[in-house]
VEXDREN-2710 file (C-alpha; in Angstrom, 1 decimal):
% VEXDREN-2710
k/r/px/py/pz
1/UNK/0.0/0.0/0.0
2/UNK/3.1/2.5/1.4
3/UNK/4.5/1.7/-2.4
4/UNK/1.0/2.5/-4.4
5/UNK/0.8/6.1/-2.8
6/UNK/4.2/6.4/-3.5
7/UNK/3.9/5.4/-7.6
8/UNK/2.8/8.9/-9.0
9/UNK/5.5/10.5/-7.5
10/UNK/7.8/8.3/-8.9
11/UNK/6.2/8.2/-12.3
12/UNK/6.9/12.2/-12.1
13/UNK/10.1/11.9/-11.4
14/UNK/10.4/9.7/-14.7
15/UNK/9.2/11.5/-16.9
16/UNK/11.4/13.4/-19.8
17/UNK/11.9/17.2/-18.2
18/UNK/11.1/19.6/-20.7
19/UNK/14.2/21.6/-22.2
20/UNK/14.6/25.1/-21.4
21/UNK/16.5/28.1/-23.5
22/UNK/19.7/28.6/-21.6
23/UNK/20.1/32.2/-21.7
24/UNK/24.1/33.0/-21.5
25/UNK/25.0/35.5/-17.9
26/UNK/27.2/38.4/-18.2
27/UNK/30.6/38.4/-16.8
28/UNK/30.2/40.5/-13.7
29/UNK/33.8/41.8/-13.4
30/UNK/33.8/42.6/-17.3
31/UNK/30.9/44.6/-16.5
32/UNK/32.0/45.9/-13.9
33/UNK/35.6/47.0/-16.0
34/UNK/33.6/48.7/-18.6
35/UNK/31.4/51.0/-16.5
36/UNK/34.9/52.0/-14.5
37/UNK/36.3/52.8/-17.8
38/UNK/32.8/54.9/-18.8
39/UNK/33.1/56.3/-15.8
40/UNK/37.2/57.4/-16.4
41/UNK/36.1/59.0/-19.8
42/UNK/33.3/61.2/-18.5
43/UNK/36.3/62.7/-15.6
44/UNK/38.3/63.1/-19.0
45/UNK/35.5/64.9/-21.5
46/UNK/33.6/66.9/-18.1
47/UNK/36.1/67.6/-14.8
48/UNK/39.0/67.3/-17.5
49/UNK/38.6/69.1/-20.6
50/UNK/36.3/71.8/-18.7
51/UNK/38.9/72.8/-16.6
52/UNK/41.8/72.5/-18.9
53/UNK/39.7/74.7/-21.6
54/UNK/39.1/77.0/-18.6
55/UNK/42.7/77.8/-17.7
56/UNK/43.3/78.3/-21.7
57/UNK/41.3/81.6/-22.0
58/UNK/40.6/85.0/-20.2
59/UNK/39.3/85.2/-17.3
60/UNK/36.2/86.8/-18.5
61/UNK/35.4/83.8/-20.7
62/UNK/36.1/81.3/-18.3
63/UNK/33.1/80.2/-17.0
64/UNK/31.5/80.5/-20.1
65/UNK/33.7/78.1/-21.9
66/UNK/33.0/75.8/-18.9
67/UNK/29.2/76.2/-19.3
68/UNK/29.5/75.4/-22.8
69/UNK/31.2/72.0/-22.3
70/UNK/28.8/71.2/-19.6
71/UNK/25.7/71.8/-22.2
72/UNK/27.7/69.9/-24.9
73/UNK/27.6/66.8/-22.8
74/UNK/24.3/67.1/-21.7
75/UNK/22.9/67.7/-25.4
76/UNK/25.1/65.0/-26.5
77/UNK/24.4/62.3/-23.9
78/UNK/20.2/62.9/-25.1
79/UNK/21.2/62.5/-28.3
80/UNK/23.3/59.7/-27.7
81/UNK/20.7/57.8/-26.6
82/UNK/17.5/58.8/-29.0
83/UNK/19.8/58.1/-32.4
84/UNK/23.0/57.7/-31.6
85/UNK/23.5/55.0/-30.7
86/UNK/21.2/53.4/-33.8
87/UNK/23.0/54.9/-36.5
88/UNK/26.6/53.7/-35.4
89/UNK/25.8/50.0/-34.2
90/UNK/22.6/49.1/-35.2
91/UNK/22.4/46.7/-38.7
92/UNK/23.1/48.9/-41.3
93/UNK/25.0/49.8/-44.6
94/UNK/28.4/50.4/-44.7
95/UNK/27.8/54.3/-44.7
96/UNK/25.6/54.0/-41.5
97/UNK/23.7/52.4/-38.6
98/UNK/20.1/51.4/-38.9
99/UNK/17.2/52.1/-36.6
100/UNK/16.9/48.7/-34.3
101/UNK/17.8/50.5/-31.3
102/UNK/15.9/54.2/-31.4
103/UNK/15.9/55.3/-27.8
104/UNK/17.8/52.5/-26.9
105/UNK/14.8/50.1/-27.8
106/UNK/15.7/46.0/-28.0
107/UNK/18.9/46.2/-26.3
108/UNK/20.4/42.5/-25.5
109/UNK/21.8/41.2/-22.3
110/UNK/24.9/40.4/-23.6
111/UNK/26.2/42.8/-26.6
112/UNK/26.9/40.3/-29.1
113/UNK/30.2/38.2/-29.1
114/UNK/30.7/39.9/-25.5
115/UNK/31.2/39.1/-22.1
116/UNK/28.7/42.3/-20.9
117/UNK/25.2/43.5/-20.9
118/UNK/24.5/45.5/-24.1
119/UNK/23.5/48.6/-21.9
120/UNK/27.5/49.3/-20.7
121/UNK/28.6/48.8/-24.2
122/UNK/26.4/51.5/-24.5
123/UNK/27.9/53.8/-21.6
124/UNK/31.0/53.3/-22.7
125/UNK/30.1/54.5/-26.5
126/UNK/28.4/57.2/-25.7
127/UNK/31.7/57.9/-23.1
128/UNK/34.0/58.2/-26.4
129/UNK/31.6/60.2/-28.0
130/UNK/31.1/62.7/-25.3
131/UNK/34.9/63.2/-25.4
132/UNK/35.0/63.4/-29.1
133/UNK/32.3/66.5/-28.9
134/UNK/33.9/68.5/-25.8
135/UNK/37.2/68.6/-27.6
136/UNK/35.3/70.5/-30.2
137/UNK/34.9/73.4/-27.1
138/UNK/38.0/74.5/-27.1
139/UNK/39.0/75.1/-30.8
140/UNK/37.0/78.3/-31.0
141/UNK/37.2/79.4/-27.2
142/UNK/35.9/82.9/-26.6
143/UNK/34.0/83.3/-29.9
144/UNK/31.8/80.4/-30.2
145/UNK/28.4/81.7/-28.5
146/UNK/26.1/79.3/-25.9
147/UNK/23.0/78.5/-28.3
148/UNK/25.1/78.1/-31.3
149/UNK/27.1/75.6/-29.6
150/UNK/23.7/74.0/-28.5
151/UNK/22.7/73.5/-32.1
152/UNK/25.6/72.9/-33.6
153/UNK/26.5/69.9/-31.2
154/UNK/23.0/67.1/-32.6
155/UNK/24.1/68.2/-36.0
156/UNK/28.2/67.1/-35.8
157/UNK/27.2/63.9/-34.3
158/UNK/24.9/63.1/-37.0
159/UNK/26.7/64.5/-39.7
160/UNK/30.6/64.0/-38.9
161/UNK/30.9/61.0/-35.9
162/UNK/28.4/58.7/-36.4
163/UNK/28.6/58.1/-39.5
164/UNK/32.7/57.9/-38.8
165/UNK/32.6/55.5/-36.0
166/UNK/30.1/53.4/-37.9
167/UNK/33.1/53.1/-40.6
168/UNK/35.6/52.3/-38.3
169/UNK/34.3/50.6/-35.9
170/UNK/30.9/49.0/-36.5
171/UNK/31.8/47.2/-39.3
172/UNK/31.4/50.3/-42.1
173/UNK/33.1/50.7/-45.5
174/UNK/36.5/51.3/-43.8
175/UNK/36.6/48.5/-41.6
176/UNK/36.0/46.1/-43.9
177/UNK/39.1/47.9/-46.8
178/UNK/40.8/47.0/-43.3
179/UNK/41.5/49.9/-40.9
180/UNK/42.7/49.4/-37.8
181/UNK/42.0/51.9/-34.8
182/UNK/41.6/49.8/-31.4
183/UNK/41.1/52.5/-29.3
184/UNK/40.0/56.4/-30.8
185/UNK/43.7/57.3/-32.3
186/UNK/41.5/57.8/-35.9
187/UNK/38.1/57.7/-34.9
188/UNK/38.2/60.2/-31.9
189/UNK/41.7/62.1/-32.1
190/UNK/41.7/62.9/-35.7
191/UNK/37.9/63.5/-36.2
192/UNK/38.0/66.0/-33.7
193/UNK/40.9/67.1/-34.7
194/UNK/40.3/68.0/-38.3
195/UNK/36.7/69.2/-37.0
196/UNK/38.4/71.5/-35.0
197/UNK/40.6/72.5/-37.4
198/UNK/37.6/73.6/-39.8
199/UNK/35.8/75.0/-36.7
200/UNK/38.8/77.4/-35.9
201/UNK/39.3/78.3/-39.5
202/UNK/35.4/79.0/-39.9
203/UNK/35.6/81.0/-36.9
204/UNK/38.7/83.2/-37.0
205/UNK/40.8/85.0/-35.4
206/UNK/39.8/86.3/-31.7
207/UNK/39.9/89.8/-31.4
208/UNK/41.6/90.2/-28.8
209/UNK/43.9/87.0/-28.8
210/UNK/44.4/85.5/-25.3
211/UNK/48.3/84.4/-25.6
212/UNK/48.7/82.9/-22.4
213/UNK/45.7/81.6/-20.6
214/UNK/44.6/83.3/-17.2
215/UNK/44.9/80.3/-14.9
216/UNK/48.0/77.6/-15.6
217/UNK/46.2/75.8/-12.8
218/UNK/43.4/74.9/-13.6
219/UNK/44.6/73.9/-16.9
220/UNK/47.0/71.3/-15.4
221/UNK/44.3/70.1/-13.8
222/UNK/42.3/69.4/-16.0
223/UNK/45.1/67.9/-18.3
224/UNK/45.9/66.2/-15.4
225/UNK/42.1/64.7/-15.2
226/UNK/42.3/63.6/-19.2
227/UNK/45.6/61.6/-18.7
228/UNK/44.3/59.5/-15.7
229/UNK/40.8/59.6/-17.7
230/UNK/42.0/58.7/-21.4
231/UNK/43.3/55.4/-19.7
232/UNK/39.2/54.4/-20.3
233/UNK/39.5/54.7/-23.9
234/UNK/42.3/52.0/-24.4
235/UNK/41.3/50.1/-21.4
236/UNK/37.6/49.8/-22.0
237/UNK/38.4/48.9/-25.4
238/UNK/39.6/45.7/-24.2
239/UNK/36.3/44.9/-23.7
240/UNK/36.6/42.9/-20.4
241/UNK/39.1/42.9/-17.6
242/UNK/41.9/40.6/-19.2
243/UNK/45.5/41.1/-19.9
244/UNK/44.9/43.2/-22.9
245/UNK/43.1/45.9/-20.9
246/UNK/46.2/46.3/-18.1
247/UNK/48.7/45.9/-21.6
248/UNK/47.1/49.4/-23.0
249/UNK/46.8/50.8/-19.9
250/UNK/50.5/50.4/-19.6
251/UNK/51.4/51.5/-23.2
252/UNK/49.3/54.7/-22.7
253/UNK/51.3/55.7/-19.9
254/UNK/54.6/54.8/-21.2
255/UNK/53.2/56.7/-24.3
256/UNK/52.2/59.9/-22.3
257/UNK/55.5/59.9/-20.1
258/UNK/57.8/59.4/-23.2
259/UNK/55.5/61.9/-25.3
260/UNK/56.2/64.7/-21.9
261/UNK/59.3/64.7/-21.7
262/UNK/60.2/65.0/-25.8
263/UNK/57.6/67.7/-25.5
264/UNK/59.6/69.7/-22.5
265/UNK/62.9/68.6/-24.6
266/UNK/61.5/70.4/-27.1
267/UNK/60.6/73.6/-26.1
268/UNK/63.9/73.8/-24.4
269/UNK/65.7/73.5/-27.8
270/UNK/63.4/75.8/-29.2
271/UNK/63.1/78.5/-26.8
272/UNK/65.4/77.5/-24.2
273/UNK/62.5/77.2/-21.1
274/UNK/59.8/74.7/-20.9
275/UNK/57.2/74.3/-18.6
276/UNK/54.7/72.7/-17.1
277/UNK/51.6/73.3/-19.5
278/UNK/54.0/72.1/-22.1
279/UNK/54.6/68.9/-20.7
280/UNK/50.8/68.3/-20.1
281/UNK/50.5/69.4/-23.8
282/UNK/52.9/66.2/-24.5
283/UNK/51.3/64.1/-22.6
284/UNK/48.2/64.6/-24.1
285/UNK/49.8/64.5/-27.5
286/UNK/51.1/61.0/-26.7
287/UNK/48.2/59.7/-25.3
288/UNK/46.1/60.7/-28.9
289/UNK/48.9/58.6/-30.9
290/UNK/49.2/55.7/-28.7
291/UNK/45.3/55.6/-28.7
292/UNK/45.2/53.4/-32.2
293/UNK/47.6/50.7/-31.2
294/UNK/47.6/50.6/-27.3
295/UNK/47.2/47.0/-27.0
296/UNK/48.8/46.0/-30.1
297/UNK/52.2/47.4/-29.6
298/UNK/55.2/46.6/-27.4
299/UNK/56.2/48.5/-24.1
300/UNK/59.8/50.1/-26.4
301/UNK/56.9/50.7/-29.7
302/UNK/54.8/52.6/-27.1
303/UNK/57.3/54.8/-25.9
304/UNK/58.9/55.6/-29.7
305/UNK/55.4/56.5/-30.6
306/UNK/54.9/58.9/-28.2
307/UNK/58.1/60.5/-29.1
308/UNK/57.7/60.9/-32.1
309/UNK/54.4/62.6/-31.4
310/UNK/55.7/64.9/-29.4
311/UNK/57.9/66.0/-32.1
312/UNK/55.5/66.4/-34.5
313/UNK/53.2/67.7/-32.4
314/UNK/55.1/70.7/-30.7
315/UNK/56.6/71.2/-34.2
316/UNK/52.7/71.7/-35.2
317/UNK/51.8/73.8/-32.6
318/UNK/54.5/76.4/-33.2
319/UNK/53.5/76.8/-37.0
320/UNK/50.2/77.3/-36.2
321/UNK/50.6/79.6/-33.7
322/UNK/49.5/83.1/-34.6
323/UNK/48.3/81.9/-37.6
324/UNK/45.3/79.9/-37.2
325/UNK/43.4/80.4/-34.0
326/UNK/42.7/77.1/-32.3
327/UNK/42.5/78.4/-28.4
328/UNK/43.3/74.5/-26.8
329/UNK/45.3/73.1/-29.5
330/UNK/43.4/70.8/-30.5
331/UNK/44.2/70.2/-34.0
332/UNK/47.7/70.1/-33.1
333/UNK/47.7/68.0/-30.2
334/UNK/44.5/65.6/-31.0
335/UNK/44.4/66.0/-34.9
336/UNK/48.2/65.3/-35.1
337/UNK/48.7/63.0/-32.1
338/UNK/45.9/60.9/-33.4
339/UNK/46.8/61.2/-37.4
340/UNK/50.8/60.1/-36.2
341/UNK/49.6/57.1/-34.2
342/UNK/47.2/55.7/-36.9
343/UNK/50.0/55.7/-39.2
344/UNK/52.5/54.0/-37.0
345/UNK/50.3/51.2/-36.1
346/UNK/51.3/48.7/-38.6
347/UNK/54.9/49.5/-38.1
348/UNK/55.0/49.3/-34.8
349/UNK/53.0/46.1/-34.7
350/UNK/55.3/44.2/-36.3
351/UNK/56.7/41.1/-33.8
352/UNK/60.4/42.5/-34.7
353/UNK/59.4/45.6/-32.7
354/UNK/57.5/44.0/-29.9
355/UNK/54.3/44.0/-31.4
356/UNK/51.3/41.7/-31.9
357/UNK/51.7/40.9/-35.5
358/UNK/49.5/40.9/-38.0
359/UNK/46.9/37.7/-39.5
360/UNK/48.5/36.1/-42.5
361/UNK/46.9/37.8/-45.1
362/UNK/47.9/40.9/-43.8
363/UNK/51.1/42.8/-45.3
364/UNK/52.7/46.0/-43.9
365/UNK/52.3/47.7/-47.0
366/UNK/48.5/46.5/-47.5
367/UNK/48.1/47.9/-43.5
368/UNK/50.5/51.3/-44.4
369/UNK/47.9/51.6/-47.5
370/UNK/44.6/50.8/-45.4
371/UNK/46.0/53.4/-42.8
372/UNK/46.5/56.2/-45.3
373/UNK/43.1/56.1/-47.0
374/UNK/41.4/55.9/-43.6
375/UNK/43.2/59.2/-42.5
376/UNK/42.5/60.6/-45.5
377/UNK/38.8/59.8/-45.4
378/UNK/38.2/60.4/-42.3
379/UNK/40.2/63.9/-41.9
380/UNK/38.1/65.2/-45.2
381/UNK/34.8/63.7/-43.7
382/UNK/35.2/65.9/-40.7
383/UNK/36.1/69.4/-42.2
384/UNK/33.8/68.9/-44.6
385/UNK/30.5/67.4/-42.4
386/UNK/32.0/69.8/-39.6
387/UNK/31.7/72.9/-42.7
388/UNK/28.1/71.9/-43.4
389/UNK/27.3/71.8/-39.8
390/UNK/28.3/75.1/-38.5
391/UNK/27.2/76.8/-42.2
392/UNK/23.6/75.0/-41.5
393/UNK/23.5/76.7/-37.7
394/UNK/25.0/80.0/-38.6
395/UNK/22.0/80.7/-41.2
396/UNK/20.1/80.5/-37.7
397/UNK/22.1/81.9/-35.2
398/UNK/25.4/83.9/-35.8
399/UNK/28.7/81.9/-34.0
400/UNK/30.3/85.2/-32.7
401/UNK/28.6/88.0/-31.0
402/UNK/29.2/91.8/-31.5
403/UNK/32.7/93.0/-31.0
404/UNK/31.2/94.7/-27.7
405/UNK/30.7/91.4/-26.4
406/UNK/33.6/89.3/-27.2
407/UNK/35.7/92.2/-25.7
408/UNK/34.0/91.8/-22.2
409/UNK/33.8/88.8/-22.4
410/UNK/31.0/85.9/-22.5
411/UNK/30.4/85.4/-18.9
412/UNK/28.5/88.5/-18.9
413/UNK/27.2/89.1/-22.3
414/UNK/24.5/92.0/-21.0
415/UNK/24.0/93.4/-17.8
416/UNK/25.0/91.3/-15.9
417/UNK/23.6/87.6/-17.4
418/UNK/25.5/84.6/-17.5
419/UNK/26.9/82.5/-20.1
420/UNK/23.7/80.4/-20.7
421/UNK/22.5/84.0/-22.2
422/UNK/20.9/82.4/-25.5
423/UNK/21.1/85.7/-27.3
END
């Protein structure tokens, strides 16, 4: 009788279980690496460039230019996440993203081939980009007006780096001709950099030119900030916590010391007196060139490239100066640093230098060759989508006020209102 009532619970336990989906878990400490690394390039493109662009002008502009990187974030990070995002990684053509993912919409849990959740592959994305628009502040400090800067902002991400990163780095047109940029040194450093360029060249020359900024300070700071910071780009781009991440981590900072002290070399054989702004200047210089080839590249190819850079770079910034009025350097440092690094990649990757190596089908003159027509692409992308850009806002809403108002400068355009004045 005890082995009757027993009998339908055995004949349960018999019976076939049904098969369930198994639904793959995201790496909790990969997670966790990539929102740190998000959370190192928002210090670099808000704390950082903010204050760094601060120090670079005159006092009465200061808190303007601040304002104006705080409002480029904010605009961006909206945008980011109605179309952004879409139009660089969503299925697409080789030009551009598709519209899967409007306002973030059917998102996975893991991005795909990843160890994370499709929503910090996200915040790191929209990290780089943030970075790549705040740059853009600087270029035309102290002329560049609030709400044109507001407009202007949706209309470069749509026109110039989306489209760009898309390209490079979702799988686009250059991508597949086989360009290689693992971590910004093309798709961040030269886009803004060449945007700046055409920004500064659109805009002018101040009227009063500020020739050394009001507070050295804050602008070490800042640059301070973006070197700690910047280590998100090539660490995050690891995509996990693994020994490629701490690799570019490394290489960055080898890159950026190297790149600071061929900077202050520099300037002494040049002027005979360096100093500290300078050697920030080369740091930052060597962080944009190491960007592309971070992880790829030995600890002796890191430091070469950052020398090199520094070179270049200083050498840049002295011919432009006084001639083309880019207030934080940023074509010269960024545009430069970035451009340099992109086209020592394949050189430097080479196993006879220390690097990685490239896959069989891959030769160093097919890689020089893809390098060049990506820099090439890319740089005339940007002035040109950065032209049409600031042509389309200007018909709206002039980029530089009276001369009345650039000469007291844009934290108090009139009567006493702030720099959010959207006159």
């Amino acid at each position: 009788m005890r082995f009757l009532s027993i009998l339908p619970l055995l004949l349960i336990a018999a019976m076939p279980a049904p098969a369930f989906a198994q639904v793959a878990a995201a790496d909790s400490g990969d997670t966790a690496w990539m929102i740190l690394c998000a959370l190192l390039l928002l210090i670099a493109a808000l704390p950082g460039l903010m204050l760094r662009h601060a120090g670079q002008v005159n006092v009465r502009s200061a808190l303007a230019i601040m304002t104006q990187g705080a409002a480029v974030v904010a605009v961006g990070s909206l945008l980011w996440a109605i179309i952004g995002y879409s139009i660089v990684y969503a299925p697409g053509s080789a030009w551009l993203g598709g519209g899967a993912n409007l306002l973030l919409a059917n998102l996975g849990q893991l991005r795909d081939g990843l160890t994370v959740p499709e929503s910090a592959f996200v915040l790191f994305q929209m990290a780089l980009a943030l970075l790549a628009m705040a740059l853009l502040v600087g270029a035309v400090a102290e002329r560049a007006r609030m709400g044109w800067f507001i407009l202007f902002t949706p209309l470069w991400m749509l026109l110039v780096y989306a489209p760009i990163a898309h390209m490079v780095w979702a799988g686009g047109w250059l991508a597949t001709l086989g360009v290689m940029d693992f971590a910004g040194g093309l798709t961040i450093h030269v886009t803004a950099g060449f945007s700046a360029l055409a920004l500064a060249l659109i805009a002018g020359q101040r009227r009063e030119p500020t020739l050394t900024g009001h507070a050295p300070l804050l602008t070490l700071g800042g640059g301070a900030l973006m070197w700690v910071g910047l280590s998100g780009a090539v660490g995050g781009w690891a995509l996990g916590a693994t020994d490629d991440a701490a690799t570019a981590i490394l290489n960055h900072h080898f890159a950026a010391c190297a790149a600071a002290l061929t900077w202050g070399l520099v300037d002494l054989a040049l002027t005979r007196k360096t100093s500290a702004t300078g050697v920030l200047s080369g740091a930052l210089a060597g962080i944009a060139a190491i960007s592309a080839s971070s992880a790829l590249v030995g600890t002796g190819g890191a430091m070469l490239i950052g020398v090199i850079a520094a070179i270049i770079c200083r050498i840049g910034a002295g011919i432009m100066d006084g001639r083309i009025d880019d207030g934080a350097s940023i074509f010269a440092i960024h545009g430069l640093g970035g451009l340099i690094g992109t086209i020592l990649l394949p050189v430097f990757v080479l196993p006879l230098l220390g690097g990685v190596g490239f896959d069989v089908n891959i030769s160093l003159t097919s890689a020089l060759i893809s390098q060049l027509i990506g820099i090439a692409a890319v740089a005339l992308w940007a002035m040109i989508g950065t032209s049409i850009a600031a042509l389309i806002v200007s018909t709206m809403l002039p980029m530089r006020g009276p001369a009345t108002e650039e000469a007291d400068g844009l934290d108090v355009v009139q009567h006493g209102q702030q720099a959010w004045d959207f006159r």
